[in-house]
C-alpha positions as CSV (number, residue, x, y, z in Angstrom):
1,X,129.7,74.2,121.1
2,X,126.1,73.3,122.4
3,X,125.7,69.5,122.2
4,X,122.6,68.9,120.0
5,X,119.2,68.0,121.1
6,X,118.8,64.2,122.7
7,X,115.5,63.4,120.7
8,X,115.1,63.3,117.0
9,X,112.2,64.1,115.0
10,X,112.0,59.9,114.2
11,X,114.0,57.1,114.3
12,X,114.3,58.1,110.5
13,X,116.6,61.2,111.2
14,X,120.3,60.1,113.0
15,X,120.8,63.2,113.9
16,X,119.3,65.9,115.7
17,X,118.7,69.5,114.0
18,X,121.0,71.8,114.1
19,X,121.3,74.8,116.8
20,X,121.3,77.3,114.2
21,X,118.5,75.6,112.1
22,X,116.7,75.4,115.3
23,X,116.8,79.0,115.9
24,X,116.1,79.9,112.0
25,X,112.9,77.3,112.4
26,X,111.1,77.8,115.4
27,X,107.9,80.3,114.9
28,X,107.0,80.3,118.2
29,X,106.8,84.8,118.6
30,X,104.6,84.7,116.0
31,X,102.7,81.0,117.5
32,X,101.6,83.0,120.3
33,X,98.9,84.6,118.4
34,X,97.2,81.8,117.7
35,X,97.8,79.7,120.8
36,X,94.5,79.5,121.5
37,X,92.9,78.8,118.2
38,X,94.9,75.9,118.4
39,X,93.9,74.5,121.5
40,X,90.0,75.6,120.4
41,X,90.3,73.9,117.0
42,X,92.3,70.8,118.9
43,X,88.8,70.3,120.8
44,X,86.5,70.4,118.1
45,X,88.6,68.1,116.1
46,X,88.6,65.5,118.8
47,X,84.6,66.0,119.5
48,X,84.7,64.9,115.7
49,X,86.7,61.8,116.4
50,X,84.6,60.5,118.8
51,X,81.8,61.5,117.2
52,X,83.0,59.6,114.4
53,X,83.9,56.6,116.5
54,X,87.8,56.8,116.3
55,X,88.3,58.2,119.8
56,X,86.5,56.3,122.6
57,X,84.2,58.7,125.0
58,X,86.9,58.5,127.6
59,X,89.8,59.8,125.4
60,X,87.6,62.4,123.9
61,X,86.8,63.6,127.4
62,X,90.7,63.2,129.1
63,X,92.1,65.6,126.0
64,X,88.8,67.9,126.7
65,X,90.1,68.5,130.1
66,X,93.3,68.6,129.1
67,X,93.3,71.2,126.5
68,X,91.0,73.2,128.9
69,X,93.7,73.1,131.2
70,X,96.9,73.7,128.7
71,X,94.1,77.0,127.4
72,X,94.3,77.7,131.2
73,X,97.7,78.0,131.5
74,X,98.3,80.2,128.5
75,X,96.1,82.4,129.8
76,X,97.9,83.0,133.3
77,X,101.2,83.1,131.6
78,X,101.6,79.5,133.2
79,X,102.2,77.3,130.2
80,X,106.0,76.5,129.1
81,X,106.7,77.0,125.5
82,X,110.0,75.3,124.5
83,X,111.4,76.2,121.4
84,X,113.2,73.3,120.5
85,X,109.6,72.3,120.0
86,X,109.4,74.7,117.1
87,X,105.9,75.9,117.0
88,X,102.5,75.9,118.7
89,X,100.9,72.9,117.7
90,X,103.9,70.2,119.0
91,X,104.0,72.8,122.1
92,X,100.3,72.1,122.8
93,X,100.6,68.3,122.0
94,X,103.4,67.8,124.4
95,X,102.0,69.8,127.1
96,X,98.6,68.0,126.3
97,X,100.2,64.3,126.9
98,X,102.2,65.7,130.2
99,X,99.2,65.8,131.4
100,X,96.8,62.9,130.7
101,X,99.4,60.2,129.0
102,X,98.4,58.3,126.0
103,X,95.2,59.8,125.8
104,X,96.9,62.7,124.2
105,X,98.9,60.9,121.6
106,X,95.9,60.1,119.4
107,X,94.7,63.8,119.5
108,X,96.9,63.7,115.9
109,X,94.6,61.1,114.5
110,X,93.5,62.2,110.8
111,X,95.0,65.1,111.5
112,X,98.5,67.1,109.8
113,X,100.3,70.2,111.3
114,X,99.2,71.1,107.8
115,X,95.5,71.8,108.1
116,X,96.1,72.7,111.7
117,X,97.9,75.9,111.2
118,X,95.6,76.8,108.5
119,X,92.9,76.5,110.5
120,X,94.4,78.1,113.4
121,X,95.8,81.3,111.3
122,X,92.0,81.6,109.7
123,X,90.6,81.3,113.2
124,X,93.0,84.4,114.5
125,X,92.3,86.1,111.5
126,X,88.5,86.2,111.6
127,X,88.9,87.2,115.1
128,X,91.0,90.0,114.2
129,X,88.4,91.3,110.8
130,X,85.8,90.9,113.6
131,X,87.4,93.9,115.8
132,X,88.8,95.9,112.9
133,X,85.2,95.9,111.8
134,X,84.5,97.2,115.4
135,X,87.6,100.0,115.6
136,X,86.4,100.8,111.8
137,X,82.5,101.7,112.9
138,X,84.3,103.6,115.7
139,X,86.0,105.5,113.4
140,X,83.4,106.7,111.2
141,X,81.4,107.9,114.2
142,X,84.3,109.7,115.4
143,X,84.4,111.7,112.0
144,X,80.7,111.7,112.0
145,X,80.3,113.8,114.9
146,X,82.9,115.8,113.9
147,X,81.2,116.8,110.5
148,X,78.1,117.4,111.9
149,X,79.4,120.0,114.1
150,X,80.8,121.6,111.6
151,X,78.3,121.0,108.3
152,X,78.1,124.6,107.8
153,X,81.8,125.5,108.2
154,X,83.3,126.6,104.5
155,X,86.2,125.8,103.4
156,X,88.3,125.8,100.3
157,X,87.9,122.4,98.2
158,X,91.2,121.5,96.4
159,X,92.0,119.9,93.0
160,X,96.0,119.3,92.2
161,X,96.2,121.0,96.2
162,X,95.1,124.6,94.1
163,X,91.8,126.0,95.1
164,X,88.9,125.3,93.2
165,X,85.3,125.9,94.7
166,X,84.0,126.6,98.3
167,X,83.2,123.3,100.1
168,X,81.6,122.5,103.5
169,X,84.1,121.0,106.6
170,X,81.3,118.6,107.2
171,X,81.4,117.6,103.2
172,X,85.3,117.1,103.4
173,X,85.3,115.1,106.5
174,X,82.1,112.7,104.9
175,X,83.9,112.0,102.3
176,X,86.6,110.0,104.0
177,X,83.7,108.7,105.9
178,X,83.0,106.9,102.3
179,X,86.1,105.7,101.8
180,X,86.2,103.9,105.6
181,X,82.5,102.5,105.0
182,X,83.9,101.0,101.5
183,X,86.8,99.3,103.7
184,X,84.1,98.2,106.5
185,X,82.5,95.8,102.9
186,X,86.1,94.5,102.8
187,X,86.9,93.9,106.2
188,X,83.6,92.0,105.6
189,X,84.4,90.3,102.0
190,X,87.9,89.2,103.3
191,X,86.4,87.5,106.1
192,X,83.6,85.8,104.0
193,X,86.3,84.1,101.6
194,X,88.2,83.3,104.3
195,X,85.8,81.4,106.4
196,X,86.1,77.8,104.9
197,X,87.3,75.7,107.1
198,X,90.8,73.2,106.3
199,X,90.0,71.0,109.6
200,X,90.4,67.1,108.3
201,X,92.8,68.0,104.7
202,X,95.3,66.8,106.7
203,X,98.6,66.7,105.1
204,X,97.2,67.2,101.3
205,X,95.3,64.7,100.3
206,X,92.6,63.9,103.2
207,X,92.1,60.8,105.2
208,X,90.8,57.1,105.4
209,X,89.7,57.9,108.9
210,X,85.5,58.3,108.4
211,X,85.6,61.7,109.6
212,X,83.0,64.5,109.2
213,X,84.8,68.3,108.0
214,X,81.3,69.4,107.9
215,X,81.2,69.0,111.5
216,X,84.1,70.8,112.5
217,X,83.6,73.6,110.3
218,X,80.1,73.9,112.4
219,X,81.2,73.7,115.6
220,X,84.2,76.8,114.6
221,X,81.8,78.7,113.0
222,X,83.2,78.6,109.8
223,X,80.1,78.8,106.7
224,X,81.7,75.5,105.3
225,X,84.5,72.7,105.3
226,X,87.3,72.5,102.1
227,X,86.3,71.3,98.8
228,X,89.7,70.3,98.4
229,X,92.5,69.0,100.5
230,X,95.3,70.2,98.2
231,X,94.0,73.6,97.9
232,X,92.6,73.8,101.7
233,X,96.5,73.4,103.1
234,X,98.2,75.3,100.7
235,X,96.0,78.4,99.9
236,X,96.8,81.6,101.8
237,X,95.0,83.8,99.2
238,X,93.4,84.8,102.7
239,X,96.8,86.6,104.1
240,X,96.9,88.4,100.7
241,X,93.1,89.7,100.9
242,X,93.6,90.7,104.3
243,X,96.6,92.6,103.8
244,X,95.1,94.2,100.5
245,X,92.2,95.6,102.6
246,X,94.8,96.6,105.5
247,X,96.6,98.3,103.0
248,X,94.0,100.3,101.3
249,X,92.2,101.2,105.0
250,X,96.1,102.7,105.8
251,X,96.0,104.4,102.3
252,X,92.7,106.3,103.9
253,X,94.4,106.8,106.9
254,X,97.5,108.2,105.3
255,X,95.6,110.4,103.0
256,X,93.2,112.2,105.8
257,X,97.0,112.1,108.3
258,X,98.2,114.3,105.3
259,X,95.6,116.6,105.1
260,X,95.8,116.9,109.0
261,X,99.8,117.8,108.6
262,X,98.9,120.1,106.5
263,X,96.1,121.8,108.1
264,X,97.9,122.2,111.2
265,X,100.7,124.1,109.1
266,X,101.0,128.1,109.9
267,X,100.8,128.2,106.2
268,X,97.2,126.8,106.2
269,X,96.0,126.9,110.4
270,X,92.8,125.0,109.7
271,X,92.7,123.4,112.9
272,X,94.6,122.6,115.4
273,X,95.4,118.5,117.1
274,X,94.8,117.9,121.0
275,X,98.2,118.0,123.1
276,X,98.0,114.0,123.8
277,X,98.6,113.5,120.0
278,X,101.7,115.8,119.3
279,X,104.8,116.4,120.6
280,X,107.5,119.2,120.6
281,X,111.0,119.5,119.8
282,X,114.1,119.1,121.7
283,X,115.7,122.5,120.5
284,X,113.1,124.1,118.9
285,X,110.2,125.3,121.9
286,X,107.7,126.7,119.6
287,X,107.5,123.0,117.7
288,X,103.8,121.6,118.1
289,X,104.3,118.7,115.9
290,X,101.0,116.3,114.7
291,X,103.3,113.7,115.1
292,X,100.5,110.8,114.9
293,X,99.9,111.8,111.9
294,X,102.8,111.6,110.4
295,X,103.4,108.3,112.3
296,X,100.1,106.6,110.5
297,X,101.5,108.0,107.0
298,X,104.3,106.2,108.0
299,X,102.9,103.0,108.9
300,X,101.0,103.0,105.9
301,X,104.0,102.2,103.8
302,X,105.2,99.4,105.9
303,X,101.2,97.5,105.5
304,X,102.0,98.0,102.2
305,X,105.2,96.3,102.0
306,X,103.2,93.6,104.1
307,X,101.0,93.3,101.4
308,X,103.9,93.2,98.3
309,X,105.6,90.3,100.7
310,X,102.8,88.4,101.1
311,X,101.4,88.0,97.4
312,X,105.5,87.3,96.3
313,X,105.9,84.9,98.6
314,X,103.0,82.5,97.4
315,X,104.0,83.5,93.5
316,X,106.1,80.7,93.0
317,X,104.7,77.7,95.4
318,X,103.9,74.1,93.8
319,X,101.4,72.3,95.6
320,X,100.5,71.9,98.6
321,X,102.4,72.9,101.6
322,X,105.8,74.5,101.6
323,X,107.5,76.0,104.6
324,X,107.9,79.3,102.9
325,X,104.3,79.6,104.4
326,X,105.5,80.1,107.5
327,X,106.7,83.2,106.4
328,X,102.8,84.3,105.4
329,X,102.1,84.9,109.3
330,X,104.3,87.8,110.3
331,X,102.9,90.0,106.8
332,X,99.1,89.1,108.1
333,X,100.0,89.9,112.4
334,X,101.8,92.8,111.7
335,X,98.9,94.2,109.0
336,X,96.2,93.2,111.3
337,X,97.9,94.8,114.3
338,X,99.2,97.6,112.8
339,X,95.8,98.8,111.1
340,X,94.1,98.4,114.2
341,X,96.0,100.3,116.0
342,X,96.4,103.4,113.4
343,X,92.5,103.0,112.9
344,X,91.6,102.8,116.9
345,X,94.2,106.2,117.7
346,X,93.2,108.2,114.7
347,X,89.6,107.9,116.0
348,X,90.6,109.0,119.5
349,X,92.3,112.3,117.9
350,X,89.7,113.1,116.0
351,X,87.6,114.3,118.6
352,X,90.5,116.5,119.6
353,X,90.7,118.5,116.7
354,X,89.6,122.3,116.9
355,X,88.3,123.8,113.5
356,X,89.5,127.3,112.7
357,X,86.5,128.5,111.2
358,X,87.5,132.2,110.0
359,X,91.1,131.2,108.9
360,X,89.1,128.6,106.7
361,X,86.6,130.7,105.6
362,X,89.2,133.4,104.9
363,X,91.1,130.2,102.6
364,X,87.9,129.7,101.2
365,X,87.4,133.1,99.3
366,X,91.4,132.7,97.5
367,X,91.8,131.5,94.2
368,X,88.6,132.9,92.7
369,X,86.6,129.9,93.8
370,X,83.3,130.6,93.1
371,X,84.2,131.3,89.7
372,X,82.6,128.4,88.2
373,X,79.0,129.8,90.0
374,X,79.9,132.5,87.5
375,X,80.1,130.4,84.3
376,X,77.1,129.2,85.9
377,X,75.2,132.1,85.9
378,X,75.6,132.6,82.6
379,X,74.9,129.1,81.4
380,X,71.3,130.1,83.4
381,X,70.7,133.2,81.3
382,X,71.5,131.1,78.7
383,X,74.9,131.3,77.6
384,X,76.5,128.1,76.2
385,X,79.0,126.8,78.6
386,X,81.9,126.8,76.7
387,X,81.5,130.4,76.1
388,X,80.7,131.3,79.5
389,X,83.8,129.1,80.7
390,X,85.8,131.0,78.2
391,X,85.0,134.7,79.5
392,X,84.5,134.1,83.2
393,X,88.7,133.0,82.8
394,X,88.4,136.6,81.0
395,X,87.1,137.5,84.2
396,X,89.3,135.9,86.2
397,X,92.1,137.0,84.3
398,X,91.2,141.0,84.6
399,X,91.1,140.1,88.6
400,X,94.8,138.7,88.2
401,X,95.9,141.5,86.8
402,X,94.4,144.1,89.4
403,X,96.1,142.0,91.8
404,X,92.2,141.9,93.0
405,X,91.6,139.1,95.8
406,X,88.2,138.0,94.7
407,X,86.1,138.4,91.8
408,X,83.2,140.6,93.4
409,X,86.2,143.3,93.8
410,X,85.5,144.0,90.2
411,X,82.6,146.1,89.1
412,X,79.7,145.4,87.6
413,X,80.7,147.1,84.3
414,X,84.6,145.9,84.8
415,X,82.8,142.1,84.3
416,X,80.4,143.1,81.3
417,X,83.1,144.2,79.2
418,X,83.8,139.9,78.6
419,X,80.2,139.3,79.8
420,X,77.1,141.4,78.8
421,X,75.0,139.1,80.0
422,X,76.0,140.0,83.5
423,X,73.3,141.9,85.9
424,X,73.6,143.5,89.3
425,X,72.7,140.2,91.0
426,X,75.5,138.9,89.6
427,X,77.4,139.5,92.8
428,X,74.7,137.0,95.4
429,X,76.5,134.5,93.4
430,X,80.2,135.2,93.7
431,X,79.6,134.7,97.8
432,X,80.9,131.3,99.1
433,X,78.2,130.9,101.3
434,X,75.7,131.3,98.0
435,X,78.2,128.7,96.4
436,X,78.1,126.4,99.1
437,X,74.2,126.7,99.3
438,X,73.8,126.1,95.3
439,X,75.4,122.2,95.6
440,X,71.8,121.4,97.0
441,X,71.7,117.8,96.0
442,X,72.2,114.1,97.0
443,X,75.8,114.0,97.4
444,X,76.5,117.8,97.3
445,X,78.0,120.1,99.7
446,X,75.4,122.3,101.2
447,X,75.1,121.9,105.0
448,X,71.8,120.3,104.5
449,X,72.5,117.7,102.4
450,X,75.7,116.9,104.8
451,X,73.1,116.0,107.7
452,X,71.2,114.0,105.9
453,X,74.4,111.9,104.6
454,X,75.3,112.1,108.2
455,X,72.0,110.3,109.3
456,X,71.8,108.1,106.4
457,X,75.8,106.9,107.9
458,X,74.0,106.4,111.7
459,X,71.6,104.6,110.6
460,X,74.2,102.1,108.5
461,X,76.9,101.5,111.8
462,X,74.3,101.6,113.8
């Protein structure tokens, strides 16, 4: 058996902790993250001390240069973490008075592991919002480009994955575009709520030390210190938010990684992924799999189950602090890591895709798409709409039956026989290019309106 550690927490504990506790305890993969943070917010909390009067000037500046210096060797790969130390902040603290003596044993004053790791995890995780809002803007210009160079590519539009009416390329692809500018508002929303600062809660309750929250909050760049110490340790309605908006950006992603799966079928060909994001099979050598794709769809699940962890695990917590929050960091790193990553590739693929215009066009003219530009032809000569819907599936129907591809296969008098109403330019409308054309308004499909909701998008990530 290993003989247990020599030193104590306190002279109040008799015995040291146990190995396998130990192990269990220590957070220190997950401590890495935020190694810095800590040392950043360890600075600005003694500035405030001194500030305040509770450090002298000379023990403010001996931990200054000594944090500088433990920063320093964490990033060189210098600094020593020991586990039996259990987590970042008593690493940093030890490390800290190694190196300048007693100076660093008052860096603690008015000051709890508590509102420290708080601080630290909200540090990391504005950092993090800060760069997925960066991969996210990347992202929409990616699919930007990509539906401006093909705004006048048709298409079929789907409902319950049947055809329903002719769409544009350029229209499909700006409509995920939405979806990623709705998660870029909260990207920025979760970082708002989360930018209060917890510096000087301490444990729970505050502290008789004069010190100035206000101050530290400033100098992190946080919008404003706690309005209470209970709630400033114990809330990580943060790690939920951010692991919401993670989950719904890898919904997008998953969503658009299914349609690309799809389209890169035989069965549909729409286009066709670069080499550098697919791989082949070990027996089968025709196999071109999308296999990023499918790896994001995958992914998507698992920042889900991030987000079911994190919002359980709070469910049940009296206040303040509980250990089970040490639990709330690995559901907020993996989300944070994860979605940049799936966002950041995705956008490097999409540039890579090739467009198969005919085979989509071809998919475009199946299903009788443009039959609702029929029903709407007859609304125009002034046919109420019910009744026009009603024989244009009369229509439709008669085309079934022929085993007739597309409606404009029928003749003229073949389509008066359910519509009377019906005149020889009857048939400009059953093109999808005229149906494409038609949806000429904000929001609609026609190749012109996609530019202009393209440059209206510039202009916004701009």
């Amino acid at each position: 058996m290993r003989n247990q550690k020599e030193v104590t927490w306190s002279p109040l504990f008799k015995e040291a902790v146990s190995r396998d506790f130990e192990s269990f305890h220590e957070c220190l993969d997950q401590d890495k993250r935020i190694a810095l943070h800590d040392v950043a917010g360890s600075k600005v909390h003694a500035e405030m001390l001194a500030r305040a009067g509770i450090l002298t000037a000379e023990d403010n500046a001996q931990i200054q240069a000594g944090l500088d210096k433990v920063a320093e060797e964490m990033r060189s790969g210098a600094f020593e973490w020991k586990t039996e130390l259990e987590d970042v902040h008593t690493n940093v603290e030890d490390r800290l008075i190694a190196l300048i003596g007693d100076a660093g044993k008052k860096l603690h004053t008015a000051r709890s592991r508590n509102d420290q790791v708080a601080t630290d995890i909200r540090l990391y995780a504005r950092e993090q919002l800060d760069l997925l809002a960066g991969d996210l803007k990347t992202l929409i210009g990616a699919f930007v480009d990509l539906a401006e160079k093909h705004a006048d590519a048709i298409m079929p539009g789907f409902t319950h994955l049947q055809v329903a009416q002719p769409v544009t390329f350029g229209h499909h692809l700006m409509a995920y575009v939405e979806m990623f500018l709705r998660d870029l508002d909260r990207v920025g929303a979760a970082r708002e709520r989360l930018n209060i600062s917890p510096l000087g809660a301490a444990a729970l309750a505050g502290t008789g030390y004069p010190i100035d929250p206000e101050y530290s909050a400033s100098k992190l760049g946080f919008s404003t210190s706690f309005a209470n110490s209970l709630d400033a340790v114990s809330d990580r309605d943060y790690v939920v938010d951010v692991c919401s908006a993670g989950s719904i950006i890898m919904g997008h992603l998953s969503r658009f990684s299914e349609e690309v799966i799809l389209w890169c079928t035989p069965m549909f060909g729409f286009i066709e992924v670069g080499d550098q994001f697919c791989t082949g099979s070990s027996i089968m050598p025709q196999k071109r799999n999308p296999d990023l794709a499918e790896l994001v769809r995958g992914k998507a699940a698992r920042v889900m189950g991030n987000l079911a962890f994190s919002a359980a695990l709070m469910k049940s917590q009296p206040l303040a602090f509980n250990k089970d929050q040490q639990e709330s960091k690995p559901p907020l790193t993996d989300t944070l890591e994860t979605v940049r990553a799936a966002v950041s590739v995705t956008a490097q693929m999409i540039p890579t895709i090739t467009v198969k215009h005919a085979r989509m066009l071809a998919a475009a003219t199946q299903g009788y798409s443009t039959a609702t530009d029929l029903a709407d032809y007859l609304v125009r000569a002034g046919v109420p709409f019910r009744d026009a819907h009603h024989a244009v599936a009369a229509i439709v129907g008669a085309a079934r039956d022929k085993a007739l591809p597309t409606l404009s296969e029928l003749s003229l008098a073949e389509m008066q026989a359910f519509a009377p109403g019906l005149r020889e330019d009857v048939f400009e409308v059953l093109t999808v290019e005229g149906s494409v054309a038609s949806r000429d308004h904000k929001g609609g499909t026609a190749p012109r309106r996609v530019r202009q909701a393209i440059e209206t998008v510039r202009r916004a990530i701009a």
